[in-house]
KOLNU-837992 format. One record per residue (C-alpha): residue number from 1; residue in one letter; x negated, y negated, z. Coordinates in nm, 4 decimals, decimal comma, padded with zeros to 6 digits. Example, Ala and Ser with C-alpha at 12.3 -4.5 7.8 and 13.67 -1.06 7.14 Angstrom:
! residues 2
> n/res/xx/yy/zz
> 1/A/-01,2300/00,4500/00,7800
> 2/S/-01,3670/00,1060/00,7140
//
This chain:
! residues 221
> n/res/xx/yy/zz
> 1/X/06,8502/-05,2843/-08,8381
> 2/X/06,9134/-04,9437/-08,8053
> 3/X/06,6176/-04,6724/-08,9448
> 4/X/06,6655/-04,4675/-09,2235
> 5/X/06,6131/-04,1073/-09,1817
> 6/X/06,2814/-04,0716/-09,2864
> 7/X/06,1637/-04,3461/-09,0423
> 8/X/06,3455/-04,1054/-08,7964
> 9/X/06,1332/-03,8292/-08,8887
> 10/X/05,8203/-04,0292/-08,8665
> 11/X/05,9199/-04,1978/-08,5510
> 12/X/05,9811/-03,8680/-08,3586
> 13/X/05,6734/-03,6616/-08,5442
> 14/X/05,4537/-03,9351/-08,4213
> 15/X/05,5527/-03,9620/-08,0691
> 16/X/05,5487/-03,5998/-08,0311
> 17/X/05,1815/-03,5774/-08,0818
> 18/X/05,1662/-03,8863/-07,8474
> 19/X/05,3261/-03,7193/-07,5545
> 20/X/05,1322/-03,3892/-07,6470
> 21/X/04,8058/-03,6017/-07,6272
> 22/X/04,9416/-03,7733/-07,3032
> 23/X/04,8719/-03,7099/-06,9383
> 24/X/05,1666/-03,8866/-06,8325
> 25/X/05,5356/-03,9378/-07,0095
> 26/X/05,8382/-04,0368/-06,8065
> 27/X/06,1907/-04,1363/-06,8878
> 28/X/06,3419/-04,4349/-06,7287
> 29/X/06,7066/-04,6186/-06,8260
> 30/X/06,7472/-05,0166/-06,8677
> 31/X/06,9818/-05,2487/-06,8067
> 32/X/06,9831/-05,6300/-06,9065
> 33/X/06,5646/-05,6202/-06,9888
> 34/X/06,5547/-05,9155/-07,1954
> 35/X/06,2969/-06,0318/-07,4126
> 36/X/06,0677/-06,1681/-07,1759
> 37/X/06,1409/-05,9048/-06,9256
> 38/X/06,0674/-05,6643/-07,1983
> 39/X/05,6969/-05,8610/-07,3062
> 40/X/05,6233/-05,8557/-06,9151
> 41/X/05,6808/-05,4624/-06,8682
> 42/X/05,5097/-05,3629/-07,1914
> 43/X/05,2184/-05,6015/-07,1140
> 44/X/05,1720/-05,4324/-06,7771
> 45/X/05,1904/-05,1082/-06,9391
> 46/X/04,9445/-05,2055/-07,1325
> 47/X/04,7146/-05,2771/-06,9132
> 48/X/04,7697/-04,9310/-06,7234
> 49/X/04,6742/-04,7646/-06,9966
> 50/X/05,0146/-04,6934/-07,1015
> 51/X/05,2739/-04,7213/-07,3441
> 52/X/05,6587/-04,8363/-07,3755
> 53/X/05,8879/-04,6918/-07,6203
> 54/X/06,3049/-04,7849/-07,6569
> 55/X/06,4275/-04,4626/-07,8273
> 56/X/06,7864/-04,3813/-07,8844
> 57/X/06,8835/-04,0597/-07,6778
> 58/X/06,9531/-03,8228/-08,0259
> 59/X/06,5513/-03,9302/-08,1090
> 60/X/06,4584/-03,8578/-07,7456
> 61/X/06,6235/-03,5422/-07,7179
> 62/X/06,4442/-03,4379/-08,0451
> 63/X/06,1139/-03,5209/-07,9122
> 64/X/06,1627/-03,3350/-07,6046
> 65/X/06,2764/-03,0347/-07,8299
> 66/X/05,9610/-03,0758/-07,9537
> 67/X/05,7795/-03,0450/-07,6788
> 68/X/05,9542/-02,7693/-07,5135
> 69/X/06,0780/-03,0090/-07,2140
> 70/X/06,4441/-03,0730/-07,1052
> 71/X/06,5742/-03,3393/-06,9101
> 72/X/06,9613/-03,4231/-06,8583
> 73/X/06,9608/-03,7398/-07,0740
> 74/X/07,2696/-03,9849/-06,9298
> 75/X/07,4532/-04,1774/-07,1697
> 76/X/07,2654/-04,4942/-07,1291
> 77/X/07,0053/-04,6909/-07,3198
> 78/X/06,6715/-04,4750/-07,2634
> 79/X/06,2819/-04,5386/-07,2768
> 80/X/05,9534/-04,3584/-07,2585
> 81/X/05,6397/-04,4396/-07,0759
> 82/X/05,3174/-04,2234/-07,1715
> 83/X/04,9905/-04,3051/-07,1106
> 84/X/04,6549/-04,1403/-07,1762
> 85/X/04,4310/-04,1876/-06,8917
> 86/X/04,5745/-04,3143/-06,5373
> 87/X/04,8975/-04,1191/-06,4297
> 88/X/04,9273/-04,3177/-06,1485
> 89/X/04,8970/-04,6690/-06,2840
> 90/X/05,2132/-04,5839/-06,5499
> 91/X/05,4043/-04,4274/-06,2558
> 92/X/05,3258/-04,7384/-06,0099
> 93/X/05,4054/-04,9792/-06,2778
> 94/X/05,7333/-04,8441/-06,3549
> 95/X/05,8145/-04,8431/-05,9787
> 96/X/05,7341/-05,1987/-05,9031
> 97/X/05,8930/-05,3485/-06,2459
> 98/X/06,2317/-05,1447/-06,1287
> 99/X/06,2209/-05,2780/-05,7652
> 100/X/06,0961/-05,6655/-05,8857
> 101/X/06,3670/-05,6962/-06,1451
> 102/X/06,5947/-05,4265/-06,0802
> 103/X/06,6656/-05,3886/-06,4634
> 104/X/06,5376/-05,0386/-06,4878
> 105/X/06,5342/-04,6527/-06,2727
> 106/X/06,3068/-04,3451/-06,3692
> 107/X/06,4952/-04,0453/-06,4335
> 108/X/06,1764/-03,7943/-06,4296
> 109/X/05,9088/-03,7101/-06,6355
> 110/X/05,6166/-03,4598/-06,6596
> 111/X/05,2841/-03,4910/-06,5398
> 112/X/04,9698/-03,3155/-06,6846
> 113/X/05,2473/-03,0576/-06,8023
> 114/X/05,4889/-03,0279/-06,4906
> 115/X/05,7846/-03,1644/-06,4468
> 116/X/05,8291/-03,4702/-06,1367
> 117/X/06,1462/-03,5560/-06,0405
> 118/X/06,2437/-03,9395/-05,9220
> 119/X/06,1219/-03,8798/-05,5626
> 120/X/05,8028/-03,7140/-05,7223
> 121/X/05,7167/-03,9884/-05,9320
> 122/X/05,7590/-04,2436/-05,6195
> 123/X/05,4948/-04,0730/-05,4203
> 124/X/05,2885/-04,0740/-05,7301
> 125/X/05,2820/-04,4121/-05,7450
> 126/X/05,2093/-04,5133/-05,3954
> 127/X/04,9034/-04,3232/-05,4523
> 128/X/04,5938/-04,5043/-05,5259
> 129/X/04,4744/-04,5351/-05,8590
> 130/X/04,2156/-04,3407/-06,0543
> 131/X/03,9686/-04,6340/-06,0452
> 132/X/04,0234/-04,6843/-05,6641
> 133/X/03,9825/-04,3315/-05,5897
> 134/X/03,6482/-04,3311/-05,7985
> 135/X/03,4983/-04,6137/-05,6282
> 136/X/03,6497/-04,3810/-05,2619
> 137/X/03,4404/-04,1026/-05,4263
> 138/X/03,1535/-04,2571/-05,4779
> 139/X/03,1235/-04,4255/-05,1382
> 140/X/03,1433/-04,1246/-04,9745
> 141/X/02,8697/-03,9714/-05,1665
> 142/X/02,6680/-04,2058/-05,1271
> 143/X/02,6912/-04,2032/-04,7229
> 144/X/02,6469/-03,7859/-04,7958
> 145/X/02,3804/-03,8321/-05,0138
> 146/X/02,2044/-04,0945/-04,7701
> 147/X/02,2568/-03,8637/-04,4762
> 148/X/02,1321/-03,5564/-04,6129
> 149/X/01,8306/-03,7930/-04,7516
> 150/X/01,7608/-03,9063/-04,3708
> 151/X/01,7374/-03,5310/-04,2935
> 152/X/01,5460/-03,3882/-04,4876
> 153/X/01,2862/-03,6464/-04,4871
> 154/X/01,2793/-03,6805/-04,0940
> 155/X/01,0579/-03,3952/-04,0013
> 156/X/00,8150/-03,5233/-04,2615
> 157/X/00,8465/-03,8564/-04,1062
> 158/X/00,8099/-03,6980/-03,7675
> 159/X/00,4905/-03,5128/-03,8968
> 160/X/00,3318/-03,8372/-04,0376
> 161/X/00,4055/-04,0482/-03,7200
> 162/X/00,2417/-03,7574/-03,5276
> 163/X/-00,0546/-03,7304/-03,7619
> 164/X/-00,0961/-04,1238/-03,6998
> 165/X/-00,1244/-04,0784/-03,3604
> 166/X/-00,3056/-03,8405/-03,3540
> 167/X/-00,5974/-04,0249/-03,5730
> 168/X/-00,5305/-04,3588/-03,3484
> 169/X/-00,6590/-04,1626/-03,0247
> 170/X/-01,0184/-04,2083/-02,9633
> 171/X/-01,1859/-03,8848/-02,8688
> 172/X/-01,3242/-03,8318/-02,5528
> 173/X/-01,7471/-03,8335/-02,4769
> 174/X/-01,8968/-03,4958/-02,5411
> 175/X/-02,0734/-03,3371/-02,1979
> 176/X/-02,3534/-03,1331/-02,2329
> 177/X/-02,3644/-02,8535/-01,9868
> 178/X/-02,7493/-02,7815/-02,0189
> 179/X/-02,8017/-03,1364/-01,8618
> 180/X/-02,5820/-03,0607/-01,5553
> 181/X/-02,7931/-03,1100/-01,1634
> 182/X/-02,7030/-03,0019/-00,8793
> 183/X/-02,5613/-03,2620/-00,6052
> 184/X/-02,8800/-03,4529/-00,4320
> 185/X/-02,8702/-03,4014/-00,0760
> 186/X/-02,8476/-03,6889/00,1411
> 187/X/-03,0754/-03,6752/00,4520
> 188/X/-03,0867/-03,9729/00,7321
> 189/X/-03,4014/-03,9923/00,9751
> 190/X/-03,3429/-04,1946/01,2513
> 191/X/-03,5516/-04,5134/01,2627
> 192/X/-03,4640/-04,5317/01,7117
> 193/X/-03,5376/-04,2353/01,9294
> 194/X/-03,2215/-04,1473/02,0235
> 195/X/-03,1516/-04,2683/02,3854
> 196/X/-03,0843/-04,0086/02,6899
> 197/X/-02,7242/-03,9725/02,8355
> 198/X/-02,7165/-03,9402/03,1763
> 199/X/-02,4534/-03,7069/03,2518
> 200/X/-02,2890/-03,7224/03,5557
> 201/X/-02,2928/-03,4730/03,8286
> 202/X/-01,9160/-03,3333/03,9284
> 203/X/-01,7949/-03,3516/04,2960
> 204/X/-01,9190/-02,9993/04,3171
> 205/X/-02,2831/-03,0939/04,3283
> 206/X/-02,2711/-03,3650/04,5448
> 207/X/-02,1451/-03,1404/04,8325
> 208/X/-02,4142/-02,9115/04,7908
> 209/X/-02,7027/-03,1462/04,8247
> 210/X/-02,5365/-03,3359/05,1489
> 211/X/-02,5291/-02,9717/05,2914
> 212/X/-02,9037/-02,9196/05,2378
> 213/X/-02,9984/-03,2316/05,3833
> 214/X/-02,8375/-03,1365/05,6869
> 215/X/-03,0230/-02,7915/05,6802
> 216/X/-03,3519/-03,0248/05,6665
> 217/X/-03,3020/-03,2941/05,9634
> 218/X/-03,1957/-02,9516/06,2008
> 219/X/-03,5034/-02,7394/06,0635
> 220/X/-03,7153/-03,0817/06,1439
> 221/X/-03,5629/-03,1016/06,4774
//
């Protein structure tokens, strides 16, 4: 049933503030999407965070009028996708419907405000999504936030283990120098005389008392 003009109106005043409100719309043609091929997209959609509208290109051109966007609109049944908070999740869902089913192509479609063409929006959607890229976020501050924990409570660590062993050590006896004596002298007394060492005479000697013997047997002579 076709709509009536003022259903027009409505139609294309309300999906202007939509897209407006929107951090993602893009344009995509369809081919054969029956009815449960249409249930399955918009249900993924859905879940993405997103929306899917089958607009007539005279509405769409309107909106986009509207908006201050232009797009070369082929002569082909059109549709929008918009969604409000995950770019990527709309973009990757569009990509993966078209390549399971092969019932649909994106054409292009803006972006927080800029325009992405067809290649554009394929990149965006290999891309991981905004939850997946939180929980990346978040794992990496954590390991930041643990590191720079672990430094700046290491020197107090350091300090404490040093204070610990410090207290552990047990301190050494106190000398007092006004007690100091001087070394005791050792002295040993013989309890044995000390026996005589006869020391005997060199060859020298001996010579000179055989010569005064002789002196003594001539002189008795």
């Amino acid at each position: 049933m076709p709509l009536l003009r003022a259903q027009k109106e409505d139609l294309v005043a309300r999906l202007t503030e939509e897209l407006q409100n929107s951090r993602v719309a893009l344009v995509f043609g369809y081919t054969a999407l029956d009815m449960k091929a249409n249930d399955t997209l918009r249900t993924r959609a859905f879940v993405g965070g997103a929306k899917i509208k089958m607009i007539s290109n005279n509405l769409l051109e309107l909106i986009l009028k509207n908006l201050g966007l232009k797009l070369d609109l082929p002569a082909r049944q059109l549709a929008l996708a918009y969604g409000f908070n995950d770019e990527v999740e709309a973009a990757k869902t569009l990509i993966v419907f078209a390549k399971e089913t092969e019932t649909l192509d994106v054409l292009g479609g803006w972006v927080d405000g800029n325009f992405f063409d067809v290649s554009q929006i394929i990149t965006l959607a290999s891309l991981p999504g905004r939850d997946a890229l939180q929980a990346q976020l978040v794992g990496r501050l954590h390991g930041l936030i643990g590191g720079l924990a672990y430094t700046l409570n290491f020197p107090i660590q350091k300090l404490a283990y040093v204070i610990e062993a410090v207290n552990s050590t047990q301190p050494l006896p106190a000398v007092d120098a006004s007690k100091d004596e001087a070394p005791t002298e050792i002295v040993v007394t013989p309890t044995e005389p000390i026996p005589e060492v006869a020391v005997e005479s060199s060859g020298e000697e001996s010579i000179n008392e055989v010569g005064e013997s002789e002196e003594v047997k001539n002189e008795s002579k």
